[in-house]
N, C-alpha and C positions, 0 to 999 in steps of 0.2 A: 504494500500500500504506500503509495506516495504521499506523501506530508506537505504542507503547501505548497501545491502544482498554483505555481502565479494565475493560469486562466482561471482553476477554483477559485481563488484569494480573489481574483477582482469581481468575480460573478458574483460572489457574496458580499464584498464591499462595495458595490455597486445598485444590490437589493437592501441590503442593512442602510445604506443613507436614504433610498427614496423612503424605508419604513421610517427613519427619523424624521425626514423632512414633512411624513404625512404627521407622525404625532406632534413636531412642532406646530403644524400646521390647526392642528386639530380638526384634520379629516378623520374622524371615528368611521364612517363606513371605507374609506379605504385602508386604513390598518388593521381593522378586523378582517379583510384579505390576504395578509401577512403570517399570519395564524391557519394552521393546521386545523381543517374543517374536520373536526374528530372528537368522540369523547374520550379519547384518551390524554388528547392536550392538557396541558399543565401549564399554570400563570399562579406565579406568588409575587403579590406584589407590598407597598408600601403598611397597608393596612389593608390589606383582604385577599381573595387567593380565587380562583376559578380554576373549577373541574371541566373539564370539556368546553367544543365550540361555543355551544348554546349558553352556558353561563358567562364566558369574555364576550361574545356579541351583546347579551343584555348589560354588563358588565358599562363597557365601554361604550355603549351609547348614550348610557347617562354621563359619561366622563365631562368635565367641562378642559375647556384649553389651560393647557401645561402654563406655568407663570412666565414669562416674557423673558429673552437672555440664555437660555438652556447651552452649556459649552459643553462638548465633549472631551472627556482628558484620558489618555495611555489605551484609547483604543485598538486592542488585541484581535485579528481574526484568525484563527487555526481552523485548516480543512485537511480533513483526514479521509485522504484519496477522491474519487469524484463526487460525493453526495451527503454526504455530510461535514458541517461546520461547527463551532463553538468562535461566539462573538460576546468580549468581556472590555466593558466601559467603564472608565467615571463617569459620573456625570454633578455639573452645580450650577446656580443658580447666581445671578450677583446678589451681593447684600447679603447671602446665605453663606454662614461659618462651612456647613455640613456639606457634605462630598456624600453621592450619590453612587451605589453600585448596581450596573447591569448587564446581566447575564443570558443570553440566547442561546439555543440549540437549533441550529439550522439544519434542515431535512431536503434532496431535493425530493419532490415529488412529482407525479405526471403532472398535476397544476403550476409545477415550478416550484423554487423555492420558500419553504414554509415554516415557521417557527413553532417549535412542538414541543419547545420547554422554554421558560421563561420563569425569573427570578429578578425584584429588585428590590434591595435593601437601603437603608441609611448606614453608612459607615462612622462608629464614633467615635 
């Protein structure tokens, strides 16, 4: 198995920024496209966690827009051989002390690439 093959590393960093660009954005119907249509998906996040599609789709349609300024810091993408990825962030806020961690599990699937694990925490 090859370990970051550059075309895997850019296909996935090239899907991982339009999904930030849509959460900066706060397109919720298109970042819930990003996500693995499955009950098997997995999403833990700041304060609350979804089991499957149907719970991050309801999940995230009530979301309201991310606070203004969102930087990304030591952005990591490791792909392990052609179809799957692991994509690991900081992330902060201005005006905000706290550093933000985020973690994805990229999948390719026939739909393309899809997010099938997801974790974000506060780092203190």
């Amino acid at each position: 198995m090859e370990i970051n093959a550059p075309d895997v590393v850019a296909e996935v960093a090239k899907v991982f920024t339009d999904y930030e660009d849509a959460l900066v954005a706060g397109d919720n119907d298109r970042l819930v496209d990003y996500f693995w249509d499955s009950p098997s998906l997995i999403r833990y996040g700041l304060a609350d966690r979804q089991y499957g599609a149907d719970q991050l789709r309801t999940w995230r349609m009530a979301q309201a827009p991310l606070p203004p300024g969102r930087q990304l810091l030591d952005t990591v993408i490791t792909a392990y051989g052609t179809d799957f990825a692991v994509v690991n962030t900081l992330f902060r806020y201005p005006d905000t002390p706290t550093t933000g961690r985020q973690s994805q599990t990229w999948v390719r699937l026939p739909a393309g690439w899809r997010i099938v694990s997801a974790h974000v925490s506060w780092q203190e």
